[in-house]
C-alpha positions in Angstrom: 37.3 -3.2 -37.9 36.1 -1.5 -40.8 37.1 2.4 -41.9 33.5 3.5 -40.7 34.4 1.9 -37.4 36.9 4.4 -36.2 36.3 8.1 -34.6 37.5 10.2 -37.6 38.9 12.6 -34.4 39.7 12.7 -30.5 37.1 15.7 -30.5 33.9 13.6 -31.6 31.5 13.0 -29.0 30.8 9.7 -27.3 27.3 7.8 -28.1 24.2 8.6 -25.9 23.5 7.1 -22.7 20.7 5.0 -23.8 23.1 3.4 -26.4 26.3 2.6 -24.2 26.4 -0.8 -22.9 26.5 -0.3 -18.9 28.0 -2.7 -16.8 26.1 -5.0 -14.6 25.3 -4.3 -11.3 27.1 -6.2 -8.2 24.2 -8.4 -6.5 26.6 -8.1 -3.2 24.0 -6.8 -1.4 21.9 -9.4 -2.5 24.4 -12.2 -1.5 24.7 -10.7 1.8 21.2 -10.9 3.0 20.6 -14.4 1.5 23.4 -15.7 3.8 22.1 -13.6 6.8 18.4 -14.9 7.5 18.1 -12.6 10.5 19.7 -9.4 8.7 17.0 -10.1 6.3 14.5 -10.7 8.5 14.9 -7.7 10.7 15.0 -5.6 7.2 12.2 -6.6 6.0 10.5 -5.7 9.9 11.5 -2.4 8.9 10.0 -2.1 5.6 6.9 -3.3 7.1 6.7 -0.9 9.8 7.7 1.7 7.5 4.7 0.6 5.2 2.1 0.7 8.5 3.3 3.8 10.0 2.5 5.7 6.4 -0.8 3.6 6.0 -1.9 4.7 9.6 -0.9 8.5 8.7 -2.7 8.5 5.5 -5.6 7.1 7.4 -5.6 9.9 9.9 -6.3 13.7 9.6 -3.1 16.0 8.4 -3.5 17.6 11.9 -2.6 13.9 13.8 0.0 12.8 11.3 2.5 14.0 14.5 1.0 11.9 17.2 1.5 8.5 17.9 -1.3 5.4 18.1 -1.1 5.9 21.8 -1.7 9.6 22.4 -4.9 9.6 19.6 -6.7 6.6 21.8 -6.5 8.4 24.8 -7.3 11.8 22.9 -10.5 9.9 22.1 -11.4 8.6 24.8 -11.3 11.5 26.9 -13.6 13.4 24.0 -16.1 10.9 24.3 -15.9 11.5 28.0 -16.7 15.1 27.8 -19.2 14.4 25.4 -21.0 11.8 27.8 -20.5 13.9 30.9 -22.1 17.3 29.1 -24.9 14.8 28.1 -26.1 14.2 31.3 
C-alpha cells in the first residue's frame, strides 16, 4: 500500500456512493421460485391480473374506475333499455 493509500485521519470522509463497490445481491428469491413451479406460476397469475385490472381502468372513464366488469355490463344494458323503451 503506498503512502497516498492511507486516510491521513479517522475524520476524513468515506468515498461517494457511486464509487463504493456494493455487495452483490442474494438471488434467494430467485432460487426459490425456480424450485417451486407452482409458486411461480400463481405469481406470475397475479402480475397478470394486476396488469389487466389497470389496463381495464385505464380503458374506462375516472368515474367507473370503482366498479367491477360485472356491475358496468349490467349498468349498460339497462341504459340501452331505457333508451329503447323511451324510443318507442
Amino acid at each position: 500500500m503506498g503512502k497516498f493509500d492511507k486516510k491521513v485521519s479517522k475524520d476524513e470522509p468515506d468515498a461517494p456512493h457511486s464509487q463504493k463497490i456494493l455487495k452483490k445481491k442474494s438471488n434467494q428469491q430467485l432460487a426459490k421460485l425456480m424450485t417451486d413451479p407452482k409458486g411461480e406460476r400463481d405469481r406470475n397469475m397475479k402480475i397478470l391480473n394486476f396488469l389487466e385490472r389497470s389496463g381495464e381502468s385505464k380503458a374506462s372513464s375516472k368515474a367507473d374506475t370503482h366498479l367491477d366488469k360485472a356491475k358496468m355490463v349490467n349498468k349498460k344494458q339497462k341504459k340501452e333499455d331505457k333508451f329503447r323503451k323511451s324510443q318507442k
